[in-house]
PDB file of N, CA, C, O and CB in Angstrom:
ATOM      1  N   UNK A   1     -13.924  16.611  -9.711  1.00  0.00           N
ATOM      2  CA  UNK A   1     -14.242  16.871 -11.098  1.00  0.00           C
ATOM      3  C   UNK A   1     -15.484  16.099 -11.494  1.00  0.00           C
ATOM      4  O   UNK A   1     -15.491  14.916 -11.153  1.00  0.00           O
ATOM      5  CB  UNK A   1     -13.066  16.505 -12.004  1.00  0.00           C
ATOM      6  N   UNK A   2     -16.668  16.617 -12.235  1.00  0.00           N
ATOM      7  CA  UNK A   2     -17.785  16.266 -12.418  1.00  0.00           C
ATOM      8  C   UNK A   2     -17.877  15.716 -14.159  1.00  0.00           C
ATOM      9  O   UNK A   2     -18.717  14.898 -14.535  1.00  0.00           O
ATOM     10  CB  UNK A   2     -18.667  17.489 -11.919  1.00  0.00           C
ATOM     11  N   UNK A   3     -16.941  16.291 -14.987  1.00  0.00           N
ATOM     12  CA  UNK A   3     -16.912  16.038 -16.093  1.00  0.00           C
ATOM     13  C   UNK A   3     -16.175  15.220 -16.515  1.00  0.00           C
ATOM     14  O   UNK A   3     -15.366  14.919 -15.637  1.00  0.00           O
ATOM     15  CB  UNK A   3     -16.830  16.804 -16.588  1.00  0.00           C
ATOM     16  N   UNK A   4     -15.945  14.439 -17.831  1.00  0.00           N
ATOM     17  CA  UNK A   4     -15.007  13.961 -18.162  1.00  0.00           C
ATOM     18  C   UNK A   4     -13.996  14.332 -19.166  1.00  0.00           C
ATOM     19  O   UNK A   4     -14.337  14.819 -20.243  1.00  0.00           O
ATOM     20  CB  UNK A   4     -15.371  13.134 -18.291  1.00  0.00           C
ATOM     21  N   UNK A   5     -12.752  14.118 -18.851  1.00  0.00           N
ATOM     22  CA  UNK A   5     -12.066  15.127 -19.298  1.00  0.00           C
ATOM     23  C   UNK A   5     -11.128  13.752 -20.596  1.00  0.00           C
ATOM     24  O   UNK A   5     -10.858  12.559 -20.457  1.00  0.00           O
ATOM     25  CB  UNK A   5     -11.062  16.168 -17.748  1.00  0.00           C
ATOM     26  N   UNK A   6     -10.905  14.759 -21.765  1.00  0.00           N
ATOM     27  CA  UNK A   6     -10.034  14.335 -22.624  1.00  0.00           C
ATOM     28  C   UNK A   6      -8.711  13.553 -22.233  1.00  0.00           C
ATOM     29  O   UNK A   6      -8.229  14.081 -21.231  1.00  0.00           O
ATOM     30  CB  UNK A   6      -9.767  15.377 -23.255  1.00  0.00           C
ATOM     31  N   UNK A   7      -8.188  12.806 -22.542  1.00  0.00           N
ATOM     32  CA  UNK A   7      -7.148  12.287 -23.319  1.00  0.00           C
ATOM     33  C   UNK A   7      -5.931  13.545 -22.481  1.00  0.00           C
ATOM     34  O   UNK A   7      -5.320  13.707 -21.424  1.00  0.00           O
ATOM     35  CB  UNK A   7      -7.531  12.371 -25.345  1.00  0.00           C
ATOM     36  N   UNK A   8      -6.203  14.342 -24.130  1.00  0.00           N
ATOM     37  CA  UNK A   8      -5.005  15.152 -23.342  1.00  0.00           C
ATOM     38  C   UNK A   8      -5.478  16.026 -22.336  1.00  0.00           C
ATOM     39  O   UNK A   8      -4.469  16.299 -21.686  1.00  0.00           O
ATOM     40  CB  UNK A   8      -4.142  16.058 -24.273  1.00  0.00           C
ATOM     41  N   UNK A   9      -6.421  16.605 -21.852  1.00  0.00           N
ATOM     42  CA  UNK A   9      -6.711  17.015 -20.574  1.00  0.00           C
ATOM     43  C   UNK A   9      -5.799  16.242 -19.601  1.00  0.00           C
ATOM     44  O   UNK A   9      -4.750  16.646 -19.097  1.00  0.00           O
ATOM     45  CB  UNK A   9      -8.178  16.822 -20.285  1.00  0.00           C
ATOM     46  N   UNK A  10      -6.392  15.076 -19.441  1.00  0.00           N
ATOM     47  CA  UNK A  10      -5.790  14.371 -18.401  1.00  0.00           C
ATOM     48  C   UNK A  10      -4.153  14.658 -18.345  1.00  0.00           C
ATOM     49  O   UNK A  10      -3.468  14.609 -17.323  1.00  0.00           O
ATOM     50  CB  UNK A  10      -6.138  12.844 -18.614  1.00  0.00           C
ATOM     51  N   UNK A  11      -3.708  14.955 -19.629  1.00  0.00           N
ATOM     52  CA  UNK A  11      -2.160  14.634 -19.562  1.00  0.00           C
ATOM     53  C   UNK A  11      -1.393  15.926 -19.220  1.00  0.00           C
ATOM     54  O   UNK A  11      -0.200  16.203 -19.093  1.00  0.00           O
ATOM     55  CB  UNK A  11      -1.581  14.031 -21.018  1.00  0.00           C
ATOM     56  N   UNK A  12      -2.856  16.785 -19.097  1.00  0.00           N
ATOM     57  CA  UNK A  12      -1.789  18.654 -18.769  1.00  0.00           C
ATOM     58  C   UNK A  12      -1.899  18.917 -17.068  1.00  0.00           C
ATOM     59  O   UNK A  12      -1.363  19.911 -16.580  1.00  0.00           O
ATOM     60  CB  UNK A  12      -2.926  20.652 -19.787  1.00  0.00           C
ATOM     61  N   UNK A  13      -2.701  17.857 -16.156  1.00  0.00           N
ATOM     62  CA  UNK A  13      -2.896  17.578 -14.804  1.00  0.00           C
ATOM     63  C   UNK A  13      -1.334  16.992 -14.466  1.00  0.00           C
ATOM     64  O   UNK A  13      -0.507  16.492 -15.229  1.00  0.00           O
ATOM     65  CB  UNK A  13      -4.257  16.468 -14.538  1.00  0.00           C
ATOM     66  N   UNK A  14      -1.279  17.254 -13.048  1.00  0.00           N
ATOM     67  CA  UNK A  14       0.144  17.201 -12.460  1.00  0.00           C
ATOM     68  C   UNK A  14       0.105  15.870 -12.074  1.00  0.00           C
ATOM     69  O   UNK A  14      -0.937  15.380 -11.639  1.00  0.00           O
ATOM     70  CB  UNK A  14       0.529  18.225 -11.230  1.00  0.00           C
ATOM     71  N   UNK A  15       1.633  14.919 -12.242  1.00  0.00           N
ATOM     72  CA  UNK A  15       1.152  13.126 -12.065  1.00  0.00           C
ATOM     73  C   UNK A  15      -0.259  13.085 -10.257  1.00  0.00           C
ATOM     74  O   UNK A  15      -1.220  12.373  -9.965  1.00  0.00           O
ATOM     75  CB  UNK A  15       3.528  11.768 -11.479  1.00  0.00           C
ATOM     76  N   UNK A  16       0.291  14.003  -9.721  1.00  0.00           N
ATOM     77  CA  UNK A  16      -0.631  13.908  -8.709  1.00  0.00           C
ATOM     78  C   UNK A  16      -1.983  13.938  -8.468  1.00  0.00           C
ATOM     79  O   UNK A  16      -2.619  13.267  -7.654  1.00  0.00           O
ATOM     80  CB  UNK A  16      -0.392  14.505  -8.174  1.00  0.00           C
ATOM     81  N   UNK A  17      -2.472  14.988  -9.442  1.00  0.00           N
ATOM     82  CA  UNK A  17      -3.788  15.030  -9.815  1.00  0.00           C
ATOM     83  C   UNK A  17      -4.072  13.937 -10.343  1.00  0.00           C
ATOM     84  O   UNK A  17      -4.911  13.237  -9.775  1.00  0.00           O
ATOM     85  CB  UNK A  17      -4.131  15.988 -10.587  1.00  0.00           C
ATOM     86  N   UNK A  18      -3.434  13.459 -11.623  1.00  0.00           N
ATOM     87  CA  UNK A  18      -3.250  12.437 -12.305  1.00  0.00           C
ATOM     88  C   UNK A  18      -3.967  10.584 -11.655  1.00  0.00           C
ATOM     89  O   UNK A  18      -4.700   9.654 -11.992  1.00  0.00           O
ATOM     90  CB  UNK A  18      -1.634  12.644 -12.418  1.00  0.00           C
ATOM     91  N   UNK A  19      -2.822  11.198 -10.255  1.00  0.00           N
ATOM     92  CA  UNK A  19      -2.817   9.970  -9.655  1.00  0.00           C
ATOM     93  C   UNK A  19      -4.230   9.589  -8.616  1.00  0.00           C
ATOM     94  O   UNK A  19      -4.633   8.511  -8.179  1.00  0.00           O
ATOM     95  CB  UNK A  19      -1.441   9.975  -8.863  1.00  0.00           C
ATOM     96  N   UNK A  20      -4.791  11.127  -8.451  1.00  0.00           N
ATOM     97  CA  UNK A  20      -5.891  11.105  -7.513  1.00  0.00           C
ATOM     98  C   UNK A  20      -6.935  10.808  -8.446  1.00  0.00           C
ATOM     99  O   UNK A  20      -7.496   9.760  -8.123  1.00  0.00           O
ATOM    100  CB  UNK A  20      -6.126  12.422  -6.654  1.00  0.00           C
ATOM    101  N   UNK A  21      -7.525  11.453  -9.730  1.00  0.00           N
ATOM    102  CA  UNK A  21      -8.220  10.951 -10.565  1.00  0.00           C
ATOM    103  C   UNK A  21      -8.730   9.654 -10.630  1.00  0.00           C
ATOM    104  O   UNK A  21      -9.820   9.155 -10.353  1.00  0.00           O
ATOM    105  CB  UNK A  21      -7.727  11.144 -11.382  1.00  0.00           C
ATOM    106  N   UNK A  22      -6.890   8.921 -11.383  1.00  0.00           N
ATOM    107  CA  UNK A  22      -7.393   7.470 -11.217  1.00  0.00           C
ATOM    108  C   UNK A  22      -8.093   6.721 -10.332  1.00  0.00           C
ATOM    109  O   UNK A  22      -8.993   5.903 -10.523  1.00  0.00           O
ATOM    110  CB  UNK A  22      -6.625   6.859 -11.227  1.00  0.00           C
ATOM    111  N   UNK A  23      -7.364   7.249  -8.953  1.00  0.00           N
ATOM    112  CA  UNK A  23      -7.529   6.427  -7.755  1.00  0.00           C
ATOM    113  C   UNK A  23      -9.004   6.411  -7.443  1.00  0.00           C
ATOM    114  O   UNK A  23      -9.536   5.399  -6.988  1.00  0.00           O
ATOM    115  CB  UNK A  23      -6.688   6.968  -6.537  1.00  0.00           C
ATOM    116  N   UNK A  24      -9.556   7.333  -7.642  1.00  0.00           N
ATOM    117  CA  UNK A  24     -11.162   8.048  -7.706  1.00  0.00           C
ATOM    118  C   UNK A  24     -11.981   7.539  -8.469  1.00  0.00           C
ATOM    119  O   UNK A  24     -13.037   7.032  -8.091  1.00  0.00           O
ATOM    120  CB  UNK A  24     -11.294   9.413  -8.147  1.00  0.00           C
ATOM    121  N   UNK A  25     -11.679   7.596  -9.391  1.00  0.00           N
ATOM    122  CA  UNK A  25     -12.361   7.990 -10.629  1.00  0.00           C
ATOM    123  C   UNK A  25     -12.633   6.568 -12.056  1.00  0.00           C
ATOM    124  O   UNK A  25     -13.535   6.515 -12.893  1.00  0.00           O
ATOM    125  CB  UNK A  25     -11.247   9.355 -11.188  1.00  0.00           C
ATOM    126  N   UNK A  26     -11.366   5.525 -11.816  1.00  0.00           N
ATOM    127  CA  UNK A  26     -10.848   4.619 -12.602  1.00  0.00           C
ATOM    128  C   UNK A  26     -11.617   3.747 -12.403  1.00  0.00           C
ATOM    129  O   UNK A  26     -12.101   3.419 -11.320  1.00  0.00           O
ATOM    130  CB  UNK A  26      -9.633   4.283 -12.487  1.00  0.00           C
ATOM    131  N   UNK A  27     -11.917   2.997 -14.105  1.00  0.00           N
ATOM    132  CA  UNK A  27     -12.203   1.181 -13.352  1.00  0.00           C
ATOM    133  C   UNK A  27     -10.984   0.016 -13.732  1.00  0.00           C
ATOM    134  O   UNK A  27     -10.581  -0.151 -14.884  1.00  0.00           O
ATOM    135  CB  UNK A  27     -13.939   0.308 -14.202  1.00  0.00           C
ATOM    136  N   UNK A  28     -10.558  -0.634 -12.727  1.00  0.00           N
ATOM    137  CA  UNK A  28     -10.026  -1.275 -12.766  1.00  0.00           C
ATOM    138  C   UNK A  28      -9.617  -2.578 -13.649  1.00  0.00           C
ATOM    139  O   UNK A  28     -10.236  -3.570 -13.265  1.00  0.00           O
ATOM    140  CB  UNK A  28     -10.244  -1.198 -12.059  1.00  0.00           C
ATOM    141  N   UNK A  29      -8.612  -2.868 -14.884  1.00  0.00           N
ATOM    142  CA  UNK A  29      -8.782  -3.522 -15.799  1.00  0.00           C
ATOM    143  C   UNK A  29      -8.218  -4.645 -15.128  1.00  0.00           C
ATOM    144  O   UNK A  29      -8.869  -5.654 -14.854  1.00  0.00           O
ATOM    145  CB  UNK A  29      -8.328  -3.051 -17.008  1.00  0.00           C
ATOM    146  N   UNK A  30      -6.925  -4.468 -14.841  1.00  0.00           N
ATOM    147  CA  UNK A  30      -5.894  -5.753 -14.012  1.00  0.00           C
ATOM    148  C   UNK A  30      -4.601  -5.281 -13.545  1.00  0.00           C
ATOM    149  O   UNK A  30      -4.272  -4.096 -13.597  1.00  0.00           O
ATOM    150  CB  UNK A  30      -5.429  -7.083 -15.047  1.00  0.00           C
ATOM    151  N   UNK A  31      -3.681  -6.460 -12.970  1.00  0.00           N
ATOM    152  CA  UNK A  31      -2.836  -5.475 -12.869  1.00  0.00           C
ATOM    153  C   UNK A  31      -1.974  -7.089 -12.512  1.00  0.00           C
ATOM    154  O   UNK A  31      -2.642  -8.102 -12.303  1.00  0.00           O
ATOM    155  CB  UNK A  31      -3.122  -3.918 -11.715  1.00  0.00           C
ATOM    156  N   UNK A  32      -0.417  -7.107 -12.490  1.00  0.00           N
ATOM    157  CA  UNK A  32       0.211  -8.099 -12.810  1.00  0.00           C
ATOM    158  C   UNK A  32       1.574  -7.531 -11.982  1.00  0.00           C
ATOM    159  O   UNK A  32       1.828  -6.327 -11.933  1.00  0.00           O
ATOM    160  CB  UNK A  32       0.204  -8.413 -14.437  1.00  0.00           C
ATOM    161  N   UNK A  33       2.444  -8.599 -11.315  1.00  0.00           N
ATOM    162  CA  UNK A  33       3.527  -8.295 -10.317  1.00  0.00           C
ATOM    163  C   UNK A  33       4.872  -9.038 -11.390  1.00  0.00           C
ATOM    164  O   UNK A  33       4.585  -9.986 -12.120  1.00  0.00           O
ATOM    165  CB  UNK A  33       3.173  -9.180  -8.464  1.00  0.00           C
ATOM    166  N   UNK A  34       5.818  -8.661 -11.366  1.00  0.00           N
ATOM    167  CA  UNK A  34       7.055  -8.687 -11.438  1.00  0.00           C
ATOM    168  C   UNK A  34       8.382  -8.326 -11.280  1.00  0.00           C
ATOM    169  O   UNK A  34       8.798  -7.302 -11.823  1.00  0.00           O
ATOM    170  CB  UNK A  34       7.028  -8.728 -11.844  1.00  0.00           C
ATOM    171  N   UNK A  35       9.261  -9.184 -10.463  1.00  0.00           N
ATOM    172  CA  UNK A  35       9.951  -9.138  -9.475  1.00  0.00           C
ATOM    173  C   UNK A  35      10.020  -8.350  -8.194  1.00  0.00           C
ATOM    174  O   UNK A  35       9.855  -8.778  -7.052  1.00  0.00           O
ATOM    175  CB  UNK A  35      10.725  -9.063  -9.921  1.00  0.00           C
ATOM    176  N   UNK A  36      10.412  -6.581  -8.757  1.00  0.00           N
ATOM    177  CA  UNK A  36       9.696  -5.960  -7.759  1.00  0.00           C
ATOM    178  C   UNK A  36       9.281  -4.988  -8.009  1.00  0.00           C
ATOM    179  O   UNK A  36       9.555  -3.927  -7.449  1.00  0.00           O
ATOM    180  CB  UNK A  36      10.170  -5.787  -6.802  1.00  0.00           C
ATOM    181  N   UNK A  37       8.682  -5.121  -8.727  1.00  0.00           N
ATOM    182  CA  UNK A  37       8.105  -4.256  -8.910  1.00  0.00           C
ATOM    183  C   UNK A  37       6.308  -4.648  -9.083  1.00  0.00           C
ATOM    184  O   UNK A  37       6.173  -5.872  -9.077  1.00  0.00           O
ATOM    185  CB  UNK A  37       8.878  -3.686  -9.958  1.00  0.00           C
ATOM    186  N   UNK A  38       4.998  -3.928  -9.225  1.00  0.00           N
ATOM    187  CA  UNK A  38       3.564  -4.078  -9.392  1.00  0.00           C
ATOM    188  C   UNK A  38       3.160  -3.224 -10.660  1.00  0.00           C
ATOM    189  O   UNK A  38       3.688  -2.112 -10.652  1.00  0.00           O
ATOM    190  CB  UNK A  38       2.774  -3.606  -8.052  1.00  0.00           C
ATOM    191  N   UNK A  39       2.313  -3.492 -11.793  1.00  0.00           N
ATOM    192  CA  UNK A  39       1.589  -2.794 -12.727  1.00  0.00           C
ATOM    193  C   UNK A  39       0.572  -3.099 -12.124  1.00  0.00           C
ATOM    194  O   UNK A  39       0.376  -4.107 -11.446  1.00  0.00           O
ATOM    195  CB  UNK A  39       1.648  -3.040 -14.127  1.00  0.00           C
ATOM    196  N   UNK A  40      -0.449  -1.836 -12.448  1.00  0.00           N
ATOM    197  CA  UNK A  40      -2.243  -2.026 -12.507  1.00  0.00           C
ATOM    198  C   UNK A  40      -2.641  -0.956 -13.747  1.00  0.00           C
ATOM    199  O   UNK A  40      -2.060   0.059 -14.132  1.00  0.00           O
ATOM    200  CB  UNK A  40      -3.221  -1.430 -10.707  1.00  0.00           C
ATOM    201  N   UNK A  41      -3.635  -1.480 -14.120  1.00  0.00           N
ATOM    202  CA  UNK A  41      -4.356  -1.174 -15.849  1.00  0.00           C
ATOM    203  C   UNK A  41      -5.354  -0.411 -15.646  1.00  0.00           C
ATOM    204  O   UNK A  41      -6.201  -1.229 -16.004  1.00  0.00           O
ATOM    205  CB  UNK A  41      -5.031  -2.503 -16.798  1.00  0.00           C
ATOM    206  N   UNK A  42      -6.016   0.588 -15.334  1.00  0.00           N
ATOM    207  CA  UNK A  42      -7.158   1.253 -15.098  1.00  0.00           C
ATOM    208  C   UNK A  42      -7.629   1.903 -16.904  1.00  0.00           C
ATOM    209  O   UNK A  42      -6.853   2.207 -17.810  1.00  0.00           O
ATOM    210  CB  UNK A  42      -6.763   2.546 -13.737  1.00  0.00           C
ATOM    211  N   UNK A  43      -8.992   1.931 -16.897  1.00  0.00           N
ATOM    212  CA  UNK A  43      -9.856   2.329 -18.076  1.00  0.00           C
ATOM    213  C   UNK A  43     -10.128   3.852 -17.514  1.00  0.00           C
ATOM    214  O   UNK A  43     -10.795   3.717 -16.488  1.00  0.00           O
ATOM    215  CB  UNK A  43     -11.378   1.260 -18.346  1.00  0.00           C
ATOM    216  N   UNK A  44      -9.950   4.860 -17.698  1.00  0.00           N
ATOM    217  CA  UNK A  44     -10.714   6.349 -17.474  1.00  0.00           C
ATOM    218  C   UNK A  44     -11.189   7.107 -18.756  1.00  0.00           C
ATOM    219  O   UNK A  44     -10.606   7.548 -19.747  1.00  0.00           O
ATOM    220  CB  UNK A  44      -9.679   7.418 -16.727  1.00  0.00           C
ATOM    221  N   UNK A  45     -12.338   7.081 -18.381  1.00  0.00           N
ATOM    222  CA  UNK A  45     -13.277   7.566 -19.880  1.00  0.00           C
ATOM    223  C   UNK A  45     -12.729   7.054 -21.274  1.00  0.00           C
ATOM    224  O   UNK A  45     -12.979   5.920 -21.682  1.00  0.00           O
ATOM    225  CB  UNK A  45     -13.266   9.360 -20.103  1.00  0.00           C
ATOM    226  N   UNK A  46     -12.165   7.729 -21.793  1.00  0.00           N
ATOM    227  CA  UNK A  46     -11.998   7.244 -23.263  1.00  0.00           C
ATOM    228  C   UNK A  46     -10.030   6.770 -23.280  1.00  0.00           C
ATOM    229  O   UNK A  46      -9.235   7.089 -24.164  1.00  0.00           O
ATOM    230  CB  UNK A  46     -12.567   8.910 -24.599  1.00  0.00           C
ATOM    231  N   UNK A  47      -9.789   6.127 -22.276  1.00  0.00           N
ATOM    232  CA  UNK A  47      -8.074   5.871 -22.701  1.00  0.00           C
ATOM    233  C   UNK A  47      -7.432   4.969 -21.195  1.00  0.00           C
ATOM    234  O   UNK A  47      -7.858   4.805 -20.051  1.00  0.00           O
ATOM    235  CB  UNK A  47      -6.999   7.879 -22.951  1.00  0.00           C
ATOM    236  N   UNK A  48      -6.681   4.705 -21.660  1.00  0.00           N
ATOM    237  CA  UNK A  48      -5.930   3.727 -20.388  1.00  0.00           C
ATOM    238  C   UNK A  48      -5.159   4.770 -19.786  1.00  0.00           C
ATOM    239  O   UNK A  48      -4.814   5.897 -20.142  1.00  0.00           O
ATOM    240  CB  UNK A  48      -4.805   2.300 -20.887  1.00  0.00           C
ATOM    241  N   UNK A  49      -4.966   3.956 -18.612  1.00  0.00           N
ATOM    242  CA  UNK A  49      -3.767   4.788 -17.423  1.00  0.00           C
ATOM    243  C   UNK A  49      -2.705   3.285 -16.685  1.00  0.00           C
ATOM    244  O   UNK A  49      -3.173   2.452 -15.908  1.00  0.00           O
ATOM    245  CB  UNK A  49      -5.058   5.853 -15.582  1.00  0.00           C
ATOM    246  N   UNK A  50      -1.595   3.295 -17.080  1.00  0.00           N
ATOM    247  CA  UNK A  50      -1.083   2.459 -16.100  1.00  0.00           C
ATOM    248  C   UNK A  50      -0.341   2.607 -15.118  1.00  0.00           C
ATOM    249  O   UNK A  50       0.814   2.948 -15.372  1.00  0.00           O
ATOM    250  CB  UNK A  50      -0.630   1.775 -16.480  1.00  0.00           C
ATOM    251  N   UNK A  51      -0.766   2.388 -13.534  1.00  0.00           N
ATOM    252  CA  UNK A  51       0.551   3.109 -12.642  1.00  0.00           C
ATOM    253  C   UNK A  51       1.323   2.009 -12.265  1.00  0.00           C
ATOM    254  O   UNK A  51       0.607   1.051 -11.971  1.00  0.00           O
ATOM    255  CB  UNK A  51       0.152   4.002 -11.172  1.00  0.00           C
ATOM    256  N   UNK A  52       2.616   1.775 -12.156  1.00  0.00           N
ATOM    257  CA  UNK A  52       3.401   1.088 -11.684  1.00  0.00           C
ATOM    258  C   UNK A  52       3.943   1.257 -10.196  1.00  0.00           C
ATOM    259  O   UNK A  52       4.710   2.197  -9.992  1.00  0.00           O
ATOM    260  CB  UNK A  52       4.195   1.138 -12.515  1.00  0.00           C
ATOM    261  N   UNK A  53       3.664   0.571  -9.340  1.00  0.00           N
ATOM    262  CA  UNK A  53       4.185   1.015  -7.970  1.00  0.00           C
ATOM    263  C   UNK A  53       5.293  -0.193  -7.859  1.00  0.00           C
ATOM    264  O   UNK A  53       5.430  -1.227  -8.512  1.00  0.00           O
ATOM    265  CB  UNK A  53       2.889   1.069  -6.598  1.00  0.00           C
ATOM    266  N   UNK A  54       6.052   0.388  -6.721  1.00  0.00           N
ATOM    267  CA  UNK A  54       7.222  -0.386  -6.075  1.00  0.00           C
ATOM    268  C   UNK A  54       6.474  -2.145  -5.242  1.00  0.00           C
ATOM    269  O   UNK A  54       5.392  -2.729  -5.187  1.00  0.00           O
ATOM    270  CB  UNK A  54       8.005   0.975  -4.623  1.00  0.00           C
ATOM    271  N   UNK A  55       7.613  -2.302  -4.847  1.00  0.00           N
ATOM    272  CA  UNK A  55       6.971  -3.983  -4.448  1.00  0.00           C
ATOM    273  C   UNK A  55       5.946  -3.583  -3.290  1.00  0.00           C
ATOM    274  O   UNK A  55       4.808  -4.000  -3.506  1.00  0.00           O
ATOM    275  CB  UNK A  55       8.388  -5.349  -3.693  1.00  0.00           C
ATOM    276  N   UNK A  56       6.124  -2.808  -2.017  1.00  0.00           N
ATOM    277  CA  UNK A  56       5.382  -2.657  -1.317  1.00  0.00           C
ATOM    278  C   UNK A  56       3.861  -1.947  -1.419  1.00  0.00           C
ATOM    279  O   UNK A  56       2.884  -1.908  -0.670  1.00  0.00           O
ATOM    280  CB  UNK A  56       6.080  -2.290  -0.692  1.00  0.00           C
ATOM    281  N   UNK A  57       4.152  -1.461  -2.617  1.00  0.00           N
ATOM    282  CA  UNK A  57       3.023  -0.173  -3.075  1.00  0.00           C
ATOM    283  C   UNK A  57       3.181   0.819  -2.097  1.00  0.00           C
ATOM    284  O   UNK A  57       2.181   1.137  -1.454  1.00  0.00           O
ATOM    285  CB  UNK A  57       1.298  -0.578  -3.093  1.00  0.00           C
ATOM    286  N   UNK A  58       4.201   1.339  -1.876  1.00  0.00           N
ATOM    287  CA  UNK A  58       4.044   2.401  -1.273  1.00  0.00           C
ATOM    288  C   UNK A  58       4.814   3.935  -1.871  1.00  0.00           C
ATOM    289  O   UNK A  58       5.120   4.995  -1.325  1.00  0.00           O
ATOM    290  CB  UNK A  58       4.448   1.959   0.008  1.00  0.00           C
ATOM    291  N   UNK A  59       4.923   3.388  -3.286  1.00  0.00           N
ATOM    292  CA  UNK A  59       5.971   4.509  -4.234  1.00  0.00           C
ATOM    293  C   UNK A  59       5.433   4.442  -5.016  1.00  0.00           C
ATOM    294  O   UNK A  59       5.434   3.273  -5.401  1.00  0.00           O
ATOM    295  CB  UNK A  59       7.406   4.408  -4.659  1.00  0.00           C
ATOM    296  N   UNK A  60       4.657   5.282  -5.834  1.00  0.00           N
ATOM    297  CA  UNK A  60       4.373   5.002  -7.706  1.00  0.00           C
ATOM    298  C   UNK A  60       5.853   5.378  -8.306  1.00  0.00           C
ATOM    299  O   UNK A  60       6.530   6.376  -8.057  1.00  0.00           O
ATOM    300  CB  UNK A  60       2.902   6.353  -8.625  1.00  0.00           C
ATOM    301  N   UNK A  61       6.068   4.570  -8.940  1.00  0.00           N
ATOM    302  CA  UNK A  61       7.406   4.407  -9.814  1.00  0.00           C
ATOM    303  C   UNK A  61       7.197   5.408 -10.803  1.00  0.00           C
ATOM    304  O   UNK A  61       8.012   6.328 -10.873  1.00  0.00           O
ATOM    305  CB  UNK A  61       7.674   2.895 -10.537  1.00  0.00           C
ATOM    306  N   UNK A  62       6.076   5.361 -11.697  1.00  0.00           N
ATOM    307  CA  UNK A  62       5.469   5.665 -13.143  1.00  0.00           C
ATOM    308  C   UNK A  62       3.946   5.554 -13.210  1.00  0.00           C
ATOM    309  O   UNK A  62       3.300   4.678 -12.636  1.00  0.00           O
ATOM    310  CB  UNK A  62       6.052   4.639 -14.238  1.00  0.00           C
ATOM    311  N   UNK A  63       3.548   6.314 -13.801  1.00  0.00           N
ATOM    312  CA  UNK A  63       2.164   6.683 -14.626  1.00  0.00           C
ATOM    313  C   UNK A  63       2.220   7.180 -15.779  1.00  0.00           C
ATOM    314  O   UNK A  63       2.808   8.216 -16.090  1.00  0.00           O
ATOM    315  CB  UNK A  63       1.356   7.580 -14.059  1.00  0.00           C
ATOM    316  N   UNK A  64       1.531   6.372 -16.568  1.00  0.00           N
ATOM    317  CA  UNK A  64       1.495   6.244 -18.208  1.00  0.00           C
ATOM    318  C   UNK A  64       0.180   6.370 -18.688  1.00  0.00           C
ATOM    319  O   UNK A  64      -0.729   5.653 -18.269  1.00  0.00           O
ATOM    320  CB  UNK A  64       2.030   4.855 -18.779  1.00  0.00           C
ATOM    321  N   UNK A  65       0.028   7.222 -19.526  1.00  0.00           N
ATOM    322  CA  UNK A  65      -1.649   6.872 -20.085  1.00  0.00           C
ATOM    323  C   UNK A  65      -1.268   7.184 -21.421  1.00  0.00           C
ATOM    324  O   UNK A  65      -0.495   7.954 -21.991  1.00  0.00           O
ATOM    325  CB  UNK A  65      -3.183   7.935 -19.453  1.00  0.00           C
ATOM    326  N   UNK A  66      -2.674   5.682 -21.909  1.00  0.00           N
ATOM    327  CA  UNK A  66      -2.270   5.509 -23.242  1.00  0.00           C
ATOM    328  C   UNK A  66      -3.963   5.737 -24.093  1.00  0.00           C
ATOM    329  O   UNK A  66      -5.062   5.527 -23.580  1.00  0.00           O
ATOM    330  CB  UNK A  66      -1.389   3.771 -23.421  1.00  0.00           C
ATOM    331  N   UNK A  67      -3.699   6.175 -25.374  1.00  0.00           N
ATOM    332  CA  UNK A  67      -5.154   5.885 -26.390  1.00  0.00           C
ATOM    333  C   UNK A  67      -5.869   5.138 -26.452  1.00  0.00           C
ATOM    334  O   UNK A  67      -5.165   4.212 -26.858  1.00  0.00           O
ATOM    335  CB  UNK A  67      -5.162   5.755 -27.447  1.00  0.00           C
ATOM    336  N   UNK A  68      -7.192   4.603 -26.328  1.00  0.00           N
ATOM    337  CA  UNK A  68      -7.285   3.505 -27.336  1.00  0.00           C
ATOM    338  C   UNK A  68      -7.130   3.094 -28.848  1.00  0.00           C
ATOM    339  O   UNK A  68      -7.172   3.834 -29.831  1.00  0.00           O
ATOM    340  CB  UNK A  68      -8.149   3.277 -27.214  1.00  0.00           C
ATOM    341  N   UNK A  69      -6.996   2.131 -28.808  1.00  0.00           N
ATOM    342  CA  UNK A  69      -6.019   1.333 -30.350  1.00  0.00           C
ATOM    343  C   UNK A  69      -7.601   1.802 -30.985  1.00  0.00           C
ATOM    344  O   UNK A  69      -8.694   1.702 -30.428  1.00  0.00           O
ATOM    345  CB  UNK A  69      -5.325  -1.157 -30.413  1.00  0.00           C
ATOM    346  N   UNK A  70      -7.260   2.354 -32.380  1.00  0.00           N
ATOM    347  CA  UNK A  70      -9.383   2.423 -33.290  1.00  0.00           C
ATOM    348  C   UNK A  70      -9.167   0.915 -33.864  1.00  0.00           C
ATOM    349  O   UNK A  70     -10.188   0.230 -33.927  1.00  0.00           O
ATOM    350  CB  UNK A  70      -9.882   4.101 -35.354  1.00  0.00           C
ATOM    351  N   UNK A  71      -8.206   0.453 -34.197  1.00  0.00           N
ATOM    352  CA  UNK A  71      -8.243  -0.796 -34.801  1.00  0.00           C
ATOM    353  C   UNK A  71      -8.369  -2.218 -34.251  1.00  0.00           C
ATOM    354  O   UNK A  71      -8.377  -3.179 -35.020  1.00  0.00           O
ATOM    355  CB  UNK A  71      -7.296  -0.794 -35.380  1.00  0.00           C
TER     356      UNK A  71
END
């Protein structure tokens, strides 16, 4: 994909697409471990994405993408 796509664009893509995007496409904000699980924070164009993988990283648990706050 050459363009950048909306907010909700992103959110009518299958978590897989979803997940290749980021992986591609994302810059990396941070990302933080607990117990067993891993979060990482990625920025894509205009909104956050967070994927949560298992302890090994070898499962995405969840992918979440959120707005940015205007305030």
């Amino acid at each position: 994909m050459n363009r950048e796509l909306s907010y909700y664009e992103f959110s009518q893509l299958s978590k897989e697409e979803q997940q290749e995007l980021v992986m591609n496409s994302a810059e990396p904000i941070g990302s933080t471990k607990r117990r067993d699980v891993d979060f990482e924070l990625f920025r894509l164009y205009d909104f956050y994405v967070e994927i949560v993988y298992n302890a090994d990283r070898t499962k995405v648990v969840s992918l979440t993408s959120y707005l940015k706050s205007t305030h």
